[in-house]
One Martini backbone bead per residue (centre of mass of N, CA, C, O) as a GRO file, in nm:
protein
  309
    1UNK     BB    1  20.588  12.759  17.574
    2UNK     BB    2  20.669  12.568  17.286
    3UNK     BB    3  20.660  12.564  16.964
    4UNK     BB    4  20.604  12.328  16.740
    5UNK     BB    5  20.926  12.437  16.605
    6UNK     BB    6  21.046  12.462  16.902
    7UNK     BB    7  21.130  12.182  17.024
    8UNK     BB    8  21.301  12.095  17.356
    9UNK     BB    9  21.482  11.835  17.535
   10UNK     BB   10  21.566  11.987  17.718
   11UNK     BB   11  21.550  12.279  17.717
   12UNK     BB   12  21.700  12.615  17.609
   13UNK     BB   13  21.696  12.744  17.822
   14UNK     BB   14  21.627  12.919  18.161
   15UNK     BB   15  21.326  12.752  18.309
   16UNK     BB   16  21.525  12.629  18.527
   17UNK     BB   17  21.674  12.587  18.870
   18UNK     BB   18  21.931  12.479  19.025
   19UNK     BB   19  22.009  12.511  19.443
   20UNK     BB   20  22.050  12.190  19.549
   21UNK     BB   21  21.743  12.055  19.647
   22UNK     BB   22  21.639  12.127  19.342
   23UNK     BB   23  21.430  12.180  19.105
   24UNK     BB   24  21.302  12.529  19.018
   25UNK     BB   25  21.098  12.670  18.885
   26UNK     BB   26  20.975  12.986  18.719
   27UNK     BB   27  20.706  12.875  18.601
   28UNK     BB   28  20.439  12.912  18.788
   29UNK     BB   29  20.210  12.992  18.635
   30UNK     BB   30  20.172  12.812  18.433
   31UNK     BB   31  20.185  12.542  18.627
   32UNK     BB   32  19.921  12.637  18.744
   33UNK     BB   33  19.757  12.624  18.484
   34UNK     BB   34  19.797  12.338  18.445
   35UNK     BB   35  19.641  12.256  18.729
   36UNK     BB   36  19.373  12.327  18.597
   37UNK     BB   37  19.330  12.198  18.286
   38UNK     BB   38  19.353  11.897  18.380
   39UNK     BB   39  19.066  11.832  18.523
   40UNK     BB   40  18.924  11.973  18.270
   41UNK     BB   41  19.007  11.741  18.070
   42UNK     BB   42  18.892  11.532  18.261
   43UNK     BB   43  18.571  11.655  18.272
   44UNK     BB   44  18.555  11.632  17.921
   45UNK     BB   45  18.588  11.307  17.917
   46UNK     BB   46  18.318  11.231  18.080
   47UNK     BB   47  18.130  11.376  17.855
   48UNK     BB   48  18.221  11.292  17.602
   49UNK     BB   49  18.195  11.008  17.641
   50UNK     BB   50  17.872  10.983  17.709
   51UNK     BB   51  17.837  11.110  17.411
   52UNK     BB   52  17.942  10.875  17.266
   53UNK     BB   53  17.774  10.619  17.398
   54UNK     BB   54  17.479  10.750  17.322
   55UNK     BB   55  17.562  10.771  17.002
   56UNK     BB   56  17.621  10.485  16.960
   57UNK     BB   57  17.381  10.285  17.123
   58UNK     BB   58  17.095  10.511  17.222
   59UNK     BB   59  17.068  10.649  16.919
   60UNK     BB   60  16.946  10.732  16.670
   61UNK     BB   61  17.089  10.757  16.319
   62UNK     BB   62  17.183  11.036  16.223
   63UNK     BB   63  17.347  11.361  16.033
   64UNK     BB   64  17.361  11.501  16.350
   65UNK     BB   65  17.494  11.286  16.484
   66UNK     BB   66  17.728  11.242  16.308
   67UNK     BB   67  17.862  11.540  16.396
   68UNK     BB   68  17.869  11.486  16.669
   69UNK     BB   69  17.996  11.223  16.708
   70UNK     BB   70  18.302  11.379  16.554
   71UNK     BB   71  18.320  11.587  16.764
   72UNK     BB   72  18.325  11.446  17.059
   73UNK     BB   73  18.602  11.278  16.941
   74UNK     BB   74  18.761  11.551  16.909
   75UNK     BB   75  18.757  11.613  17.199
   76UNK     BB   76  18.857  11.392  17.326
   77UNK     BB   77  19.138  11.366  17.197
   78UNK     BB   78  19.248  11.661  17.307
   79UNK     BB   79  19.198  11.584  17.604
   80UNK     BB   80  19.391  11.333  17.589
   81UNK     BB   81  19.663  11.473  17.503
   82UNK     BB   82  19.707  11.711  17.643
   83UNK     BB   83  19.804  11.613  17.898
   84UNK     BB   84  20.059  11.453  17.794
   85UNK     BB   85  20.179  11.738  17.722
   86UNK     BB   86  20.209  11.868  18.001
   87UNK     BB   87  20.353  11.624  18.176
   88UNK     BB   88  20.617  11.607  17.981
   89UNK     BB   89  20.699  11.893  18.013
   90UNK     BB   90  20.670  11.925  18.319
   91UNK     BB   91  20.893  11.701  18.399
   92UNK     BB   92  21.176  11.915  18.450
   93UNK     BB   93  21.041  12.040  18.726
   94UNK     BB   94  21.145  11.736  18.817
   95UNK     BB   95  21.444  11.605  18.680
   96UNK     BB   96  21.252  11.502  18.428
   97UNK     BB   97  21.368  11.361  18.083
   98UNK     BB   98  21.211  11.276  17.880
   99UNK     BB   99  21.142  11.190  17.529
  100UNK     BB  100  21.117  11.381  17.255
  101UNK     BB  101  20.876  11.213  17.153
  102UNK     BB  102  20.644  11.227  17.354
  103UNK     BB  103  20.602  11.549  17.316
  104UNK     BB  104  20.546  11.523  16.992
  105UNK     BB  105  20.313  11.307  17.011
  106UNK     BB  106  20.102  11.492  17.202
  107UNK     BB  107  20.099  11.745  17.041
  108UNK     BB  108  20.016  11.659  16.747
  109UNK     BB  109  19.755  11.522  16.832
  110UNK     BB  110  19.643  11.776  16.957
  111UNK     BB  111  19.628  11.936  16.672
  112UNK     BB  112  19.427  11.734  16.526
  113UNK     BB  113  19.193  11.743  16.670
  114UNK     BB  114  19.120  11.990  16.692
  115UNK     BB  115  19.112  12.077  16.375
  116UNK     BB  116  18.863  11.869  16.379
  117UNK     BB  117  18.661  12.027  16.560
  118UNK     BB  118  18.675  12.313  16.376
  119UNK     BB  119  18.587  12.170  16.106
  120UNK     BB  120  18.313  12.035  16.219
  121UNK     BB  121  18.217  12.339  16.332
  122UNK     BB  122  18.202  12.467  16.042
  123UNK     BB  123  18.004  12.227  15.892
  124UNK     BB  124  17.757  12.268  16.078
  125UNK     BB  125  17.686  12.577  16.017
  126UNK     BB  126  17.675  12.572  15.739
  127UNK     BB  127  17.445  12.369  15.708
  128UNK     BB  128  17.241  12.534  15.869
  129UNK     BB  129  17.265  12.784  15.660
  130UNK     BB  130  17.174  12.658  15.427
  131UNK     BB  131  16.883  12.526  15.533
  132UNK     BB  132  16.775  12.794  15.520
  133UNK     BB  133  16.857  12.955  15.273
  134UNK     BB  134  16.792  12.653  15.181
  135UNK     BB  135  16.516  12.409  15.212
  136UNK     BB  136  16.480  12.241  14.964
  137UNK     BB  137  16.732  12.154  14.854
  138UNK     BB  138  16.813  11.997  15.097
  139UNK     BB  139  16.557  11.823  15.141
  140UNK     BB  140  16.571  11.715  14.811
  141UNK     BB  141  16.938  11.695  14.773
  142UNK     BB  142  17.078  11.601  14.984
  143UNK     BB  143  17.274  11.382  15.059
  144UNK     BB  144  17.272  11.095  15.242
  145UNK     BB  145  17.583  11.094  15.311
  146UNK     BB  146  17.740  11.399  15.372
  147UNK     BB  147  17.821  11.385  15.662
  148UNK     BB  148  18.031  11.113  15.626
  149UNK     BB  149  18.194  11.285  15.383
  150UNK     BB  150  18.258  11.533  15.562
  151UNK     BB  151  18.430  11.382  15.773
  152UNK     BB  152  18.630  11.198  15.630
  153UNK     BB  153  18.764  11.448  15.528
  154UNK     BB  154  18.844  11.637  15.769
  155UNK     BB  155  18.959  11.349  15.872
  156UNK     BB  156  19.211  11.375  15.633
  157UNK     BB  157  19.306  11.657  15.647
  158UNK     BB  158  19.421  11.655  15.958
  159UNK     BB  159  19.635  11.464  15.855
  160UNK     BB  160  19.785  11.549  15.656
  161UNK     BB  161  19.884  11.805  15.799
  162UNK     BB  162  20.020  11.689  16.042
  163UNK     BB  163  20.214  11.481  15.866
  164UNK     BB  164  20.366  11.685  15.735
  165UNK     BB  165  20.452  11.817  15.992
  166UNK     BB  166  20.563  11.576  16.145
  167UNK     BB  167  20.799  11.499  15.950
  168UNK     BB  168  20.966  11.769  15.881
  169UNK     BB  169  21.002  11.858  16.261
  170UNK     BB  170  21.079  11.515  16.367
  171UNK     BB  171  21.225  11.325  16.131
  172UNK     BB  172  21.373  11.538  15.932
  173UNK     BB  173  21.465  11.834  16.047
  174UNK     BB  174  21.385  12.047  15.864
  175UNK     BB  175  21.381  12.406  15.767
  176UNK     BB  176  21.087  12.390  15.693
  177UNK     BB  177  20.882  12.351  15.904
  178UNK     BB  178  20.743  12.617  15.936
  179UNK     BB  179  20.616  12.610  15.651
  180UNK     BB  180  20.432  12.324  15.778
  181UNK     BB  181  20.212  12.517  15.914
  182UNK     BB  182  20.065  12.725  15.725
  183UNK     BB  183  19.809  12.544  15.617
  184UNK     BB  184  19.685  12.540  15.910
  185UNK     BB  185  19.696  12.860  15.959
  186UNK     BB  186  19.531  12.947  15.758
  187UNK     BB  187  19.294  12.754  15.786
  188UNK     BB  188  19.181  12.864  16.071
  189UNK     BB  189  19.216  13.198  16.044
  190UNK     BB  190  19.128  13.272  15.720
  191UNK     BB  191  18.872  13.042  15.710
  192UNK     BB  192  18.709  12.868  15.913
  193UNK     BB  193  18.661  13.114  16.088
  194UNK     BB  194  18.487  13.303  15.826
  195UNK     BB  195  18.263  13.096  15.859
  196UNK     BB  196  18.223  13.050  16.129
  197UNK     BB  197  18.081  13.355  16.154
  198UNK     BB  198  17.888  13.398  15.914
  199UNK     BB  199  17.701  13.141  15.909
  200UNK     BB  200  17.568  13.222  16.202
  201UNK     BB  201  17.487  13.516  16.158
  202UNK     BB  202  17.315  13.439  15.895
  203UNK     BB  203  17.118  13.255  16.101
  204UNK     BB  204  17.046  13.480  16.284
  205UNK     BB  205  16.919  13.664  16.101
  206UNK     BB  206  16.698  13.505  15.969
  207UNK     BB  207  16.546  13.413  16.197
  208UNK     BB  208  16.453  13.669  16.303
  209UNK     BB  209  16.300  13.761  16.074
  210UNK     BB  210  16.110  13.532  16.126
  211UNK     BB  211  15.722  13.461  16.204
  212UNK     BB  212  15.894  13.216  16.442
  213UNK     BB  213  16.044  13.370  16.693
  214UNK     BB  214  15.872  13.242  16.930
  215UNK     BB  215  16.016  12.934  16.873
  216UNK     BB  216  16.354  13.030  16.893
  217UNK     BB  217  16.481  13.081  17.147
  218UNK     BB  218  16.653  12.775  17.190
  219UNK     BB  219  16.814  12.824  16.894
  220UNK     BB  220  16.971  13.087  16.984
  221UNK     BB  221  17.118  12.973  17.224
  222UNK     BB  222  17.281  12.739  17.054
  223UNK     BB  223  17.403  12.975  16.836
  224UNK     BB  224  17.542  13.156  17.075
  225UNK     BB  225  17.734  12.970  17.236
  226UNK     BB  226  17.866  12.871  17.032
  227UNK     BB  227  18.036  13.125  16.936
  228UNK     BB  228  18.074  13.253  17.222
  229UNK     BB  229  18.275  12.989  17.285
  230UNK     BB  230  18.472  13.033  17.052
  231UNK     BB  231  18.591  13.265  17.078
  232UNK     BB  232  18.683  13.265  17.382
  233UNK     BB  233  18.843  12.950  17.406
  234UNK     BB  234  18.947  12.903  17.066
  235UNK     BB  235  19.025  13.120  16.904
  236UNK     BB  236  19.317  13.204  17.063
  237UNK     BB  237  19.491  12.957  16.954
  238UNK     BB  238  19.454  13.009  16.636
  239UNK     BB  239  19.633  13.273  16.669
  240UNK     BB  240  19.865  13.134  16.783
  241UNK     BB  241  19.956  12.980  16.572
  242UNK     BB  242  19.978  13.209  16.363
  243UNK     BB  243  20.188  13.395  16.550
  244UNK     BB  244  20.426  13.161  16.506
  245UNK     BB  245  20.498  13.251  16.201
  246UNK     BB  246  20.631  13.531  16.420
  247UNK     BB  247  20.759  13.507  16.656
  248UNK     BB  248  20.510  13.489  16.885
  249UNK     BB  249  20.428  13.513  17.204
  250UNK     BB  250  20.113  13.524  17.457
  251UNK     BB  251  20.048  13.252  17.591
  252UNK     BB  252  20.003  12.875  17.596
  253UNK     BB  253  19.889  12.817  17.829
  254UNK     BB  254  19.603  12.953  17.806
  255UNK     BB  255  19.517  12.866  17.579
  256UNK     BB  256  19.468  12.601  17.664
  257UNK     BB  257  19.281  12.609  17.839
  258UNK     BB  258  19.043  12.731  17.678
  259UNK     BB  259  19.046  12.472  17.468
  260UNK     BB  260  18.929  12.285  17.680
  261UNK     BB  261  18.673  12.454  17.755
  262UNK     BB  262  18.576  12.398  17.457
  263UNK     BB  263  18.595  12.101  17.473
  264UNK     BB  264  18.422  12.048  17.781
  265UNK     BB  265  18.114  12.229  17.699
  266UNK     BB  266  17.895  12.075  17.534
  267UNK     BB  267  17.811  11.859  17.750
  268UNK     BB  268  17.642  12.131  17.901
  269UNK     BB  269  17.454  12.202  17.699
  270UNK     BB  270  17.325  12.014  17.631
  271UNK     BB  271  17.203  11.945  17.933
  272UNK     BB  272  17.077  12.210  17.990
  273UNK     BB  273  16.876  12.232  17.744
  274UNK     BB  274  16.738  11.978  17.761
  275UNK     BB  275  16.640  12.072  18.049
  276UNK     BB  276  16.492  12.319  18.010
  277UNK     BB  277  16.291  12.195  17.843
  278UNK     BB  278  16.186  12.030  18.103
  279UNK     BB  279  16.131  12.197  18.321
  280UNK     BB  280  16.351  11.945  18.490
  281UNK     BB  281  16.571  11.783  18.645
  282UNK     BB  282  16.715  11.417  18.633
  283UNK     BB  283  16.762  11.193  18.870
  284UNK     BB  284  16.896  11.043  18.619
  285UNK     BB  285  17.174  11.084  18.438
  286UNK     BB  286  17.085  10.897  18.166
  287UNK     BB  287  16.830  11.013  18.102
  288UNK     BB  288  16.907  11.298  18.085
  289UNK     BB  289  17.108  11.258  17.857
  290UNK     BB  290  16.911  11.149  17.642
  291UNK     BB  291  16.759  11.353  17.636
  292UNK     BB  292  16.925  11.591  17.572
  293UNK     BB  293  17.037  11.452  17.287
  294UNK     BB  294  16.727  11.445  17.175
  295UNK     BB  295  16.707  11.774  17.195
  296UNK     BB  296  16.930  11.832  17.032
  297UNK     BB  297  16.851  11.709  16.774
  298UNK     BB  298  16.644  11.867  16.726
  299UNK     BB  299  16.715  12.107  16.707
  300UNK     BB  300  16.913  12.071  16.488
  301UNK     BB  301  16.693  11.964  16.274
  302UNK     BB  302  16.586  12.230  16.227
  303UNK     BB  303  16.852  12.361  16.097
  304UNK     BB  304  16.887  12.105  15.881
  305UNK     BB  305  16.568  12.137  15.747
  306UNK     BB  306  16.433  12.430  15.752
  307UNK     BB  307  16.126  12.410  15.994
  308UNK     BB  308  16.159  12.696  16.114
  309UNK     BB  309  16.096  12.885  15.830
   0.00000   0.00000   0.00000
């Protein structure tokens, strides 16, 4: 799978050989893994997808829900372009090249989405761990619409360094292009990464100190599943981009697999958590869906108003 400054279709080494019969790929590896990650990555879109409609016109819109819902936003976007993305690579290993801006325009739309679901991740994080650490402050000084500020300032940034990483590698196609990739693969890695490691154990901390921890068990394990599933299955995705900046691959087609899973793994905490809460599934899918959400809101609520300090 080739870095985002090194694309070109048809392949530039030799990928694929033709024997007289059809084209043959060499990376069956890679294509196993790739027919993975499309299934995961159909049913992370039935769930984001889910997530979207019920929290746009079934629950009251709240600071935490507005998080929430930029949040499966941008997990839908991911997995809706990464699919894109996978199908038109991999469709030279069937004797057809695509044009080469359908494969550059949804591996860009692909990189935007995530570094904004990673970002609006570090965002949750962040605001959780001030409300505990100041919950005054938080409580009576918070503007009223920070989290839709703090959402559009954040789909912003990704869009601008998207723009001009894609202005650079695939319209200009000047010698610039890798290091027009340097300020997203350094916010990625070197800021917003130690900051959402930061502000969790923070809050895992302090809670745990708390005269109130065993009231605190369910909401242990949401900031607990958030950490350990950002670090296995997104964390690699964005060591991969840092280390394209020194010509190192260590196979993206694993990254994008285990991205898809972090990207399609919300819906299922959600849904987990908040039937746990109630002592047994509901078997009626929107009922349970619903209650889940309303759950998983409380959950964050106690984090974001610092009521359980």
């Amino acid at each position: 799978m080739p870095r985002y400054f090194d694309l070109c279709v048809p392949p530039c080494g030799t990928e694929y050989e033709n024997n007289g019969t059809g084209c043959q790929p060499n990376d069956l590896t890679g294509l196993l893994i790739d027919g993975v990650t499309l299934p995961i990555c159909l049913f992370g879109l039935m769930g984001n997808g889910i997530v979207l409609w019920f929290l746009s016109f079934h629950i009251k819109r709240s600071p935490y829900t507005v998080y929430i819902l930029n949040l499966a936003a941008a997990d839908f976007g991911f997995l809706l372009c990464l699919p894109g993305f996978l199908i038109v690579y991999r469709a030279k290993d069937f004797c057809f090249f695509p044009e080469s801006f359908y494969l550059k325009f949804f591996h860009m739309l692909s990189l935007l989405a995530y570094c904004t679901s990673f970002y609006l991740l570090t965002a949750i994080s962040t605001e959780r761990c001030l409300s505990v650490l100041y919950p005054i402050w938080h409580r009576c000084r918070r503007p009223k619409h920070l989290s839709v500020i703090v959402c559009a300032l954040l789909w912003s940034l990704s869009c601008l360094l998207s723009g001009i990483a894609y202005f650079f590698c695939f319209v200009d196609e000047t010698e610039m292009c890798g290091d027009t990739f340097l300020p997203i693969y350094g916010l990625n890695f070197l800021i917003f990464t130690p900051i959402l490691i930061v502000s969790n154990l923070t809050l895992f901390i302090k809670l745990r100190c708390s005269s109130q921890r065993r009231q605190q068990g369910k909401l242990f394990i949401v900031i607990l599943l958030t950490v350990l599933f950002f670090l296995i299955f997104a964390g690699p995705l964005s060591i991969q981009y840092f280390l394209d900046l020194i010509h190192y691959n260590f196979g993206n087609d694993a990254t994008y697999l285990l991205a898809s899973i972090n990207s399609s793994i919300n819906p299922v905490i959600y849904f987990l958590v908040g039937s746990y809460r109630q002592h047994r599934f509901r078997g009626c899918l929107k009922v349970a869906l619903q209650i889940t959400l309303q759950n998983c809101g409380w959950f964050l609520s106690i984090a974001l108003q610092g009521s359980s300090v």
